[in-house]
C-alpha positions as CSV (number, residue, x, y, z in Angstrom):
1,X,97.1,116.2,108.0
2,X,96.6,113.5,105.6
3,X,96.4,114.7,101.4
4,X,95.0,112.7,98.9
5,X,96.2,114.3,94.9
6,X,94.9,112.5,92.0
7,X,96.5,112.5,89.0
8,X,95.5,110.7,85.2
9,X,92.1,112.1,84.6
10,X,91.3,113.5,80.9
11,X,90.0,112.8,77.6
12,X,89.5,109.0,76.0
13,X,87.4,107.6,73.6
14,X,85.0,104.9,74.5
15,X,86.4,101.7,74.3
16,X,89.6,102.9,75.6
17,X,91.4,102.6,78.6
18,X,92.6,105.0,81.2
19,X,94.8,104.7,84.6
20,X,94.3,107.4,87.5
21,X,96.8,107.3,90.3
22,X,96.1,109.0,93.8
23,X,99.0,110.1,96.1
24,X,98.5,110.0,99.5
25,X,100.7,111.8,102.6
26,X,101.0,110.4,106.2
27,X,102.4,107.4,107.9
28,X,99.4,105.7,107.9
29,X,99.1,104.4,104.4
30,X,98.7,100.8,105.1
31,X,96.2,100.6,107.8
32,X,94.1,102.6,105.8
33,X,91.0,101.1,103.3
34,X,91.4,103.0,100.1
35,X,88.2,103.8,97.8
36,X,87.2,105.4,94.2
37,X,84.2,107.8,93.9
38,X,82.7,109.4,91.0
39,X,80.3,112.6,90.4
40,X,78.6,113.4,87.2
41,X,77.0,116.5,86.4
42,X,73.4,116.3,88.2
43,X,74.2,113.2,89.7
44,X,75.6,112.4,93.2
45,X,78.6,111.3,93.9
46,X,79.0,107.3,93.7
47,X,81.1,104.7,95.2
48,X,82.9,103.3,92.5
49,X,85.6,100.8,94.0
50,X,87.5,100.3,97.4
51,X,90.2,98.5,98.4
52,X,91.1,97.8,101.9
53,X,94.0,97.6,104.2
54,X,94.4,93.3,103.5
55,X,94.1,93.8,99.6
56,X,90.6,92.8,99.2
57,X,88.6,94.8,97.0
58,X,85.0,95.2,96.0
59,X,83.5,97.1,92.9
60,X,80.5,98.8,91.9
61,X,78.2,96.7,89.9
62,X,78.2,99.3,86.6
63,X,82.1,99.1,86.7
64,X,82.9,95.6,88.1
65,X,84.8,93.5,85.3
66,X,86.4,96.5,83.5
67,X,88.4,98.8,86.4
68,X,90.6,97.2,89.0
69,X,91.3,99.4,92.0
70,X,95.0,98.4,93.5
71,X,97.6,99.7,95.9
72,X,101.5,100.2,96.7
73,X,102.0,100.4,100.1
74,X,105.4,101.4,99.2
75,X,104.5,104.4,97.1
76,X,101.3,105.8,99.0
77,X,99.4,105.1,96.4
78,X,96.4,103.7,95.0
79,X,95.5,102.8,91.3
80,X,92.4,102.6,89.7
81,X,92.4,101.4,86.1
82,X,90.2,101.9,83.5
83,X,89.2,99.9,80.8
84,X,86.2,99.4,77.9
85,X,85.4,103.0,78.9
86,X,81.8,104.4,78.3
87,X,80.8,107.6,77.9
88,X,78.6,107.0,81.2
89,X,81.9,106.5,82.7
90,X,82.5,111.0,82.4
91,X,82.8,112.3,85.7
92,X,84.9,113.5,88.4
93,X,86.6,110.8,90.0
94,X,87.4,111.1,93.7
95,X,90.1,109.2,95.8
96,X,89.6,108.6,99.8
97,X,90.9,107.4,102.4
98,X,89.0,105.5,105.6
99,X,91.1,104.9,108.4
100,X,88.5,102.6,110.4
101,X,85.6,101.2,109.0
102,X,86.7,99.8,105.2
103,X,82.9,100.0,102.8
104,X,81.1,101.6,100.2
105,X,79.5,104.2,102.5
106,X,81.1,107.7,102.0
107,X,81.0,108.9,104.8
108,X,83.7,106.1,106.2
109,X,85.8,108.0,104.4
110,X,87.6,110.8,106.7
111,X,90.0,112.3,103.5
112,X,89.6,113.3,100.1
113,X,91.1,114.0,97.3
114,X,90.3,117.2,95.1
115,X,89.0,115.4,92.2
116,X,90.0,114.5,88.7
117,X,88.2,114.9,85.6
118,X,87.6,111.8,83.5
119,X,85.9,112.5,80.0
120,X,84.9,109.6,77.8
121,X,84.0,110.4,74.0
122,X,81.4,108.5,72.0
């Protein structure tokens, strides 16, 4: 059974920065592609960032040049940080893991994490 705990989440005042990390169990760390998903409130979850098993990485367009997703293949974990935060930025951010097909498509994604609230102040 592969579990995915995020960790970071909270309260920051636009403009600022914040770091979430995501632990993840199993053996299987490294073959797996890695992504960041958001929900906020009346909205549907979004894809946010991935990164997959080779290190590449590809980013939303409304977050791209102000988060960088990363990974420690050591650690069995995955990084997302945070930075010039808006207050469009609120929401619940989700880790997940795909374990064959690496994209922005949800549903590639076979484990999730419970969530972590991000808040961002005006």
């Amino acid at each position: 059974q592969v579990q995915l705990v995020e960790s970071g989440g909270g309260l920051v005042q636009a403009g600022g920065s914040k770091s979430l990390s995501c632990a993840v169990s199993g053996r299987s760390f490294s073959t797996y592609a890695l992504g960041w998903f958001r929900q906020a409130p009346g909205k549907e979850r979004e894809f946010v960032a991935l990164i997959s098993k080779s290190g590449s990485t590809n980013y939303a367009d409304s977050v791209k040049g102000r988060f960088t997703i990363s990974r420690d293949n050591a650690k069995n974990t995955v990084y997302l940080q945070m930075n010039s935060l808006k207050p469009e930025d609120t929401a619940v951010y989700y880790c997940a893991a795909a374990p064959r097909i690496s994209g922005t498509y949800s549903g590639y994604y076979d484990y999730w994490g419970q969530g972590t609230q991000v808040t961002v102040s005006s």
